[in-house]
N, C-alpha and C positions, 0 to 999 in steps of 0.2 A: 483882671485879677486872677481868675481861674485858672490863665494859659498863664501866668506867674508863679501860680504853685504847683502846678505839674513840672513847669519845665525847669527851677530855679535850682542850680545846683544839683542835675539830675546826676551824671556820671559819679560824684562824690557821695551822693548820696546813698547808689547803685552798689558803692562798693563799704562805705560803712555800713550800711544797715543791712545786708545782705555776705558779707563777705567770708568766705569758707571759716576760716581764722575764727570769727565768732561763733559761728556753730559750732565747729568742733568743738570750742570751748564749752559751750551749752550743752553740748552731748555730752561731755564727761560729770558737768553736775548734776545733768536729768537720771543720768546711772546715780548717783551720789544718792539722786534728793530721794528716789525709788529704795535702793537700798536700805537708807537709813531709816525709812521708813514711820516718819515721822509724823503722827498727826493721822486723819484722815482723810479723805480725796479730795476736800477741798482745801485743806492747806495741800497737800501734793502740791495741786492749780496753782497756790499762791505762789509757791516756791519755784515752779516752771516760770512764771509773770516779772519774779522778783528781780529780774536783770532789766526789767525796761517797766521799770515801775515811774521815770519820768516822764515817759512818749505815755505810759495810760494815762498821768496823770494833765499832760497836755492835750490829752482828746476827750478826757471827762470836762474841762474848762468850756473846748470849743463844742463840746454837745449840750452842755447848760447854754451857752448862748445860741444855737442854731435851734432848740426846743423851748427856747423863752417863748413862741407866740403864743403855744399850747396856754399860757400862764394866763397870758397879757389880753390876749383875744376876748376871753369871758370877762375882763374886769371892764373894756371899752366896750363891750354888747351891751351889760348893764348900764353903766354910766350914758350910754346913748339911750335906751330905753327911757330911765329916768329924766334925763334928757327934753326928752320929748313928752313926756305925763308931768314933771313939773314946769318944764318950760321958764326956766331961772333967765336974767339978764345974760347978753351977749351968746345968744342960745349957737347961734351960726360959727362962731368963732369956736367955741366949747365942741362944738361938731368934728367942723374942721381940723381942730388940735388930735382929736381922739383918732381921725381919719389918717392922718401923719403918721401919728407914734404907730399907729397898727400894719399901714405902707411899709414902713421905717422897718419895723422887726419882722415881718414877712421875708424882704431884701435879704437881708442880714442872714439868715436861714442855708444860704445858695454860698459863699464861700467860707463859713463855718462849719457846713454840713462835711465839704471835700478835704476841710483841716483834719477835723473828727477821724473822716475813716481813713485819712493818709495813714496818723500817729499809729491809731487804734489797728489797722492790718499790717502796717511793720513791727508791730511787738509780735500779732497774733503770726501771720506768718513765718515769721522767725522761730515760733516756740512750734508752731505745728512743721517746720524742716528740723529744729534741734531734735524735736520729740522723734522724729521718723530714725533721724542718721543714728541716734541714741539706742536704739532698737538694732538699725543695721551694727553698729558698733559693738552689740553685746551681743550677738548672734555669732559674728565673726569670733566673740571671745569664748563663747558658751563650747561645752565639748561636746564630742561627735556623738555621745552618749545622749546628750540631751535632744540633739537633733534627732537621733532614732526615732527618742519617743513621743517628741513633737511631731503629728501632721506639717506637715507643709504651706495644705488648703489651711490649717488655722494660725499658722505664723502669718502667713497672707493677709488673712482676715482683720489677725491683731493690726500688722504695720498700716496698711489700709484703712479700713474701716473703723477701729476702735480710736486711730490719731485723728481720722475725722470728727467721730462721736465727740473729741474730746474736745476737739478745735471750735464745734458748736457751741457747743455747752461752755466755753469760756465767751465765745461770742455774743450766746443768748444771757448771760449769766452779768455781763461788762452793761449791754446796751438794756435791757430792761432793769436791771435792780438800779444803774443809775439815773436811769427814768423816772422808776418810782422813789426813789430818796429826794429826787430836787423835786417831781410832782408834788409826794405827800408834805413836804418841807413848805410847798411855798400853799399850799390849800391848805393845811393847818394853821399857818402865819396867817392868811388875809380873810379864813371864816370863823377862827377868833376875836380878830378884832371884829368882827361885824356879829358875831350871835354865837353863842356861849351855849348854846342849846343843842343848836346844828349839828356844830364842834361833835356834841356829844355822842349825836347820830352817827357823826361821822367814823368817830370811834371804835364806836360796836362791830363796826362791818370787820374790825381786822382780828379780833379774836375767833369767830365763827369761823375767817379764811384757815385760824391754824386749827381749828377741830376740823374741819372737814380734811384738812392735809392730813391732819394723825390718823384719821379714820382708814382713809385710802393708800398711808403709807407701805406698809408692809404687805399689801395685794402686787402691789404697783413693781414693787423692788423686786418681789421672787419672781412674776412673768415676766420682766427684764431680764432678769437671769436667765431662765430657762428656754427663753427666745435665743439669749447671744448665744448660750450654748448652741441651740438646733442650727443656730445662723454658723456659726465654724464649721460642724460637724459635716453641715449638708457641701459649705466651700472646700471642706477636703475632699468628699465624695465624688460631686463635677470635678476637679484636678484627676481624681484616679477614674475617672469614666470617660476624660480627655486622650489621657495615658494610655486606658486599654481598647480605643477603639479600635485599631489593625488587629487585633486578638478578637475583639465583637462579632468583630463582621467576619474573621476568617473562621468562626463557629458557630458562625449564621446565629447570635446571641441576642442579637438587638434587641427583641421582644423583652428579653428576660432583663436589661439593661434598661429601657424603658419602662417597665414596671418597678424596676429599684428605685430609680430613681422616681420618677411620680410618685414611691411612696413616700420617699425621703421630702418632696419637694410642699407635698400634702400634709405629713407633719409640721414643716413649717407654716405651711398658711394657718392650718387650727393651730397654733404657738402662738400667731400674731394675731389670729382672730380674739382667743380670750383675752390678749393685751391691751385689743382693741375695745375691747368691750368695758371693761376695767378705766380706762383712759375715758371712755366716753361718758360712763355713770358717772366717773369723777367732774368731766366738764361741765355736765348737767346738772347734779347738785348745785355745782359753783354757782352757776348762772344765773337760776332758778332763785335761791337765798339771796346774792345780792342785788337781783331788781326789785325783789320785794322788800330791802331796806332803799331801794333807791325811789317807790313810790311811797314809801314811809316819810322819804326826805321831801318829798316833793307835797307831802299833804301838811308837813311841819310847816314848809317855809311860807307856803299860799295861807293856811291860818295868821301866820307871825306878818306877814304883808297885809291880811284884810286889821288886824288890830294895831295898824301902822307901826309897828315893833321894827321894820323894814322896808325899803321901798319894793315897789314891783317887779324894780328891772333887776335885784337883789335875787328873785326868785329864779328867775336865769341863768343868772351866775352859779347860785348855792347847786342847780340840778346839771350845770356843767361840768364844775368840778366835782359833784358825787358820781357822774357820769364815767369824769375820767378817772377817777378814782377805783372807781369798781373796776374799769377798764386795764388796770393799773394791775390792779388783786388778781385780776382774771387774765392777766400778761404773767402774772406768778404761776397761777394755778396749772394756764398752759405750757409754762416750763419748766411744773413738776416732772411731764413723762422725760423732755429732755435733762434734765437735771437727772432722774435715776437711769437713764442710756448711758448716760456721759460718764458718771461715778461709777456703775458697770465697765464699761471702756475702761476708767481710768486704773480699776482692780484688774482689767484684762490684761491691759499694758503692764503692770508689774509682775505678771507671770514671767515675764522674758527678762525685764529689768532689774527685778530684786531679785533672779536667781544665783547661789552661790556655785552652780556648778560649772564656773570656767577655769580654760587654762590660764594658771595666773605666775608671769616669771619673774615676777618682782622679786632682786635680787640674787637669782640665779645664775649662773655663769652662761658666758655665750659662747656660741661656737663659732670662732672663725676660721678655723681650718677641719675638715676632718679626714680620718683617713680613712674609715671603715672596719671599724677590727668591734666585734658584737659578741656578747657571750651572754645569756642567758644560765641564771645559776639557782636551780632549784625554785622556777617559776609556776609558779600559783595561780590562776585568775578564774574568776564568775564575772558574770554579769551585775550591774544595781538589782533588777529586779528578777535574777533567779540565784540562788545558792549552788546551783551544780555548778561545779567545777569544768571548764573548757580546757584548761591544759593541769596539768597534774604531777608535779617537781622536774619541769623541763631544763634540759640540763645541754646547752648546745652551743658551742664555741664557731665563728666564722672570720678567718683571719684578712687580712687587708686584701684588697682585689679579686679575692674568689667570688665564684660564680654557685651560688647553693642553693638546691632545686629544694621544692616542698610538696613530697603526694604524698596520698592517702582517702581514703571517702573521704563524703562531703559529713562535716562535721570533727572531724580529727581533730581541728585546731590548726590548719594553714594558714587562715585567713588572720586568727586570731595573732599568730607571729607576727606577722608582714605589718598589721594594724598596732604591734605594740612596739614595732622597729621604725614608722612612722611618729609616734607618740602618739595615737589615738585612743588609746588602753594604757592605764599602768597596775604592775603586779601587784592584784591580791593579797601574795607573799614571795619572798624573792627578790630578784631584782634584776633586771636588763645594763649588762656595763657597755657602756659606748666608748671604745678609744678607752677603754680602761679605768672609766667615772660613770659612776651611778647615774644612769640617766634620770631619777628624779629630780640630781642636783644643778642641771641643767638647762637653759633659755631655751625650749626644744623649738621654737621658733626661728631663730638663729640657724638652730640646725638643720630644719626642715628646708634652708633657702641652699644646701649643699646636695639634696635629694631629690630626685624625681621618681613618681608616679603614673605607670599605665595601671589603670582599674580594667577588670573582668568588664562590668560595664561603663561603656565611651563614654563620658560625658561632654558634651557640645553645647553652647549658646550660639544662639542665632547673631550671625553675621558672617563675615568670609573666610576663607579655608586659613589668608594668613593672620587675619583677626585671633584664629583659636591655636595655629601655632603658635604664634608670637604673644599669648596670655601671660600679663605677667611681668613680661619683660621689653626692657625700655629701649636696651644698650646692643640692638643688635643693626647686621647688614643683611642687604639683598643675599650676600653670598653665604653667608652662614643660615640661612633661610631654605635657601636652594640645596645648600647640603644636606639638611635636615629632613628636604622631601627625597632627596634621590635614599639617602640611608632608609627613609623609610618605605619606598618602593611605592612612592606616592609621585611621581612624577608623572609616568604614563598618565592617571588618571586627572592631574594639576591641564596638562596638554591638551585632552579631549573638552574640556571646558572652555564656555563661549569668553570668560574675565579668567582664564586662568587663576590662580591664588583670589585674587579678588569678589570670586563667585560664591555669591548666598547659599550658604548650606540649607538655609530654611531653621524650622522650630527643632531643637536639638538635632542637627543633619539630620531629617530628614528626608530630604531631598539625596541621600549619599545613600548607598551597601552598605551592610552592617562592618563590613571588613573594609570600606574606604573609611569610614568612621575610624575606627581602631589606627588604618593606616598615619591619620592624623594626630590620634592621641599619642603614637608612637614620636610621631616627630613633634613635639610639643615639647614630649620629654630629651629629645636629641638634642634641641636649641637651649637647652638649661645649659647644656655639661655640666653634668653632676657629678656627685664622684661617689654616691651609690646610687643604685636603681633598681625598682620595685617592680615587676611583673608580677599581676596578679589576672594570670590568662589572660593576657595580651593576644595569644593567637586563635584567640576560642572560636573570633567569628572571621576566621581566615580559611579561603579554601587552601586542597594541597599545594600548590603552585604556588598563590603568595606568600602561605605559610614558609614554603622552603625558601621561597628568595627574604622575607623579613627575618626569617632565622639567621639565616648570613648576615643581612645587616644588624641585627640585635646580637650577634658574636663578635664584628669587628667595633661598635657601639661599646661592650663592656669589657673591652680587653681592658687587664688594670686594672678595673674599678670592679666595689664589692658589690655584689647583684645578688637579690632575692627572686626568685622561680619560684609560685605559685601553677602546677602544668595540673592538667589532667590525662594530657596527651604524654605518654612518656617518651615519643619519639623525638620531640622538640628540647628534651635536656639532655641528651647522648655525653653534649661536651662540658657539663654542668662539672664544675671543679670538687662536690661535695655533692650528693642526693641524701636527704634528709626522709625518714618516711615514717607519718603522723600515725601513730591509732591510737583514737580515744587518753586524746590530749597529753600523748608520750610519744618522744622519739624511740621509735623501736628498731630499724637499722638506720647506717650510717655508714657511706662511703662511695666511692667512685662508682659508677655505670657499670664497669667493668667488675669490678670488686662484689656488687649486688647481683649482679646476674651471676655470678660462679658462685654466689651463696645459699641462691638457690631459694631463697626465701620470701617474704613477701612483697618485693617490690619484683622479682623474676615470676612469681603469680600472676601479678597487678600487668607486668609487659606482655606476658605468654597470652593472657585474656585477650589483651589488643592486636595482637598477632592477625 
């Protein structure tokens, strides 16, 4: 029977109850249910639940019959007791029946048990993947904004740690509270009918469980808090003390890295310590009060037995089920600290999930061709959280397939351009026209699939060199591959390798130069064909030699197409169609290499310095 419920209908089952289709589906209402925001955290759960509210309710059936012994066991110890002190007719038979029925549902236990947690971990897992991809899905939607000011280590933390928090907490939340409903259900039902008294005892014990909850609530919930906090803060911390060890160690820093963190990590343990401590006063209370109504039950029922009110074997029973009863209360009590983790978690997760700040093109126009014609008309922008002004009524026209370089110090406003010709910024005031429409009015999604991207810094995931060219994209060949590397002067280096294309960069390259890096994000952007393209110091971490032979291929790359230069280097934009030069978030000149150097003025400074 066992190997018939594992294996019956596995492939079918494999793909309904797991199948992409439904998740995704689930991820758009777990944004919905986050958003709307309705209720508090534990309807949230219900609303996460509520697509497979049939499979819980198919595992709540098969966990009442796989947990009947619990019930059954105490009423046949009794009835055998009695048994044997009153010694009735057919005493052996009477035995043997009770020995059966208790065989009989012990059995029963072993493929009810495997029904229970089939049902019950296909809803749960379902909701703890919907919950994650839901997370991934608004992250992707959130803008670049939001990710600045989000940590990383505590995005991590949330998709991680907070989806597990919550996947417990529905797990401890499903298997104990249905525990105690059909426990207290069925020990109410059968020490009524037997003693009206008991009942009474029985009673008391659950009002005390909620004084003692109210007593400890609000200890409980703010060191929850301020634990998840130190718990994110310290996960962003190790990511940037991951990030800066070739910096550590080439400043011989370690010590001083070692000490931060030990402080950071020491804060956490006293975070968890007074958690601990709070958590454990609260267990001990519990514990404490309810053995001492459980020896109150126990002197009741042994009176009510000596004044024959009861039989003997009656007193076994009534201190089984106060037994399990308290055991029941004290299944609650122990998953209070889980219950305010979890509802923690569950406020964590809606930081990313109820956030309103994505890019949203619902009903926007889409771009299926573009040609690259940009004009910036009287452009404005700050930041969310500073009010200075980064460009300051930019006024800058870029016509189809030019080539338009951007210097100036660090701080001008170059970046800020390239990031708003992207759509990762929109203006303040003002407005960026694309192709001659307001780029607000626009799918910039769409449009961003006709653009390519080299960032200042490479970015790489771990896998192979053609893994991270070919990102993205589905529709290509060996040979457009290979073009991609010779253009970007990445072959010599593809050759010297033991897998050619194939070989592990390692954890963000590197295992690669900082300019075999770059060489790749070059060709990354080569395999798009796009019909603009972004340089934002592309050649920063190139020596002279590669620099000049990548400049050649990044000039027969954008002939045609409208291209953005971001240099620091001036000698790498000689052929640039237009040089642009920023200060203090204004174009202050404008025109040809040649034109600025007979000008005489700040960009012939800017060149003579580098001379």
């Amino acid at each position: 029977m066992v190997s018939f419920i594992f294996k019956e209908n596995s492939k079918r089952e494999s793909y309904s109850y797991f199948s992409d289709s439904k998740i995704a589906k689930e991820e758009k209402e777990f944004i919905k249910t986050y958003t709307e925001k309705k209720g508090g955290a534990f309807r949230i759960l219900a609303q996460l639940y509520k697509a497979h509210i049939w499979k819980l309710l198919l595992s709540a059936v098969f966990y009442a019959i796989k947990v009947s012994p619990t019930w059954i066991l105490p009423i046949i110890t009794a009835n055998l007791i009695n048994i044997a002190v009153e010694q009735p007719p057919n005493t052996t038979n009477l035995v043997i029946f009770n020995i059966i029925i208790a065989v009989g549902v012990l059995i029963l236990n072993i493929p009810f048990n495997i029904l229970h947690v089939k049902y019950f971990s296909i809803a749960r897992r379902n909701v703890e993947a919907g919950l994650r991809g839901a997370m991934i899905r608004k992250l992707q939607q959130l803008s670049i904004s939001f990710h600045k000011d989000m940590q990383s280590g505590r995005i991590q933390s949330k998709v991680m740690r907070d989806v597990e928090a919550v996947e417990a907490l529905s797990s401890q939340i499903f298997n104990t509270i249905l525990d105690i409903l059909l426990s207290m259900s069925v020990t109410i039902a059968v020490v009524v009918s037997k003693s009206i008294i008991v009942f009474f005892i029985f009673l008391v014990t659950i009002p005390i469980a909620v004084i003692i909850r109210l007593f400890f609530r609000n200890s409980m919930r703010r060191e929850n808090h301020l634990f998840r906090k130190e718990i994110e803060s310290t996960s962003s911390q190790v990511m940037d003390m991951i990030e800066l060890v070739p910096i550590t160690r080439a400043h011989a820093l370690e010590n001083n890295e070692i000490n931060r963190m030990t402080e950071q990590v020491t804060s956490v343990a006293k975070r968890g310590y007074k958690l601990d401590l709070i958590q454990s006063l609260f267990g001990a209370v519990t514990w404490v009060a309810f053995h001492i109504f459980q020896i109150i039950c126990l002197a009741c029922s042994v009176m009510l037995a000596i004044h024959g009110e009861i039989g003997v074997g009656d007193i076994s029973l009534y201190q089984t089920y106060f037994s399990s009863l308290v055991m029941k209360i004290s299944g609650i009590v122990a998953l209070l600290p889980i219950i305010t983790k979890g509802t923690e978690s569950i406020h964590s997760i809606g930081e990313i999930l109820s956030s309103y700040d994505i890019e949203d093109y619902r009903g926007k126009e889409k771009v299926d061709k573009l040609r690259g014609e940009y004009e910036f008309k009287d452009v404005y922008f700050h930041y969310a959280d500073d009010e200075r002004m980064v460009l300051k009524g930019l006024n800058l026209k870029i016509n189809q397939g030019e080539t338009i370089a951007l210097v100036g110090e660090s701080g001008s406003g170059k970046t800020t351009i390239v990031n708003m010709a992207i759509g990762f910024f929109k203006a303040t005031e003002g407005a960026l026209y694309i192709d001659g429409k307001d780029s607000s009015t626009l799918d910039l999604q769409s449009y961003r699939q006709h653009i390519a991207v080299v960032p200042q810094n490479t970015i790489l995931f771990s896998g192979s060199i053609r893994d991270n060219i070919t990102y993205g994209k589905t529709d290509f060949s060996e040979k457009e591959i290979m073009k991609a590397v010779e253009a970007a002067n990445l072959k010599s280096v593809v050759d010297m390798l033991p897998k050619g294309l194939d070989t592990s960069i390692g954890e963000h390259g590197d295992k690669l130069s900082g300019g075999q890096r770059q060489r790749i994000s070059i060709a990354r952007a080569i395999i798009r064909n796009p019909d603009v393209i972004i340089f934002d110091e592309a050649t920063s971490a190139l020596d002279t030699i590669s620099e000049a032979e990548i400049q050649n291929a990044i000039n027969n790359l954008t002939k045609n197409k409208t291209t953005f230069i971001v240099a620091h280097r001036l000698s790498t934009i000689r052929n640039a169609d237009k040089i642009a030069v920023m200060r203090d978030g204004k174009c202050v000149e404008f025109g040809t290499y040649k034109e600025l150097m007979k000008k005489k003025g700040e960009f012939y400074t800017y060149k003579t310095m580098q001379s």
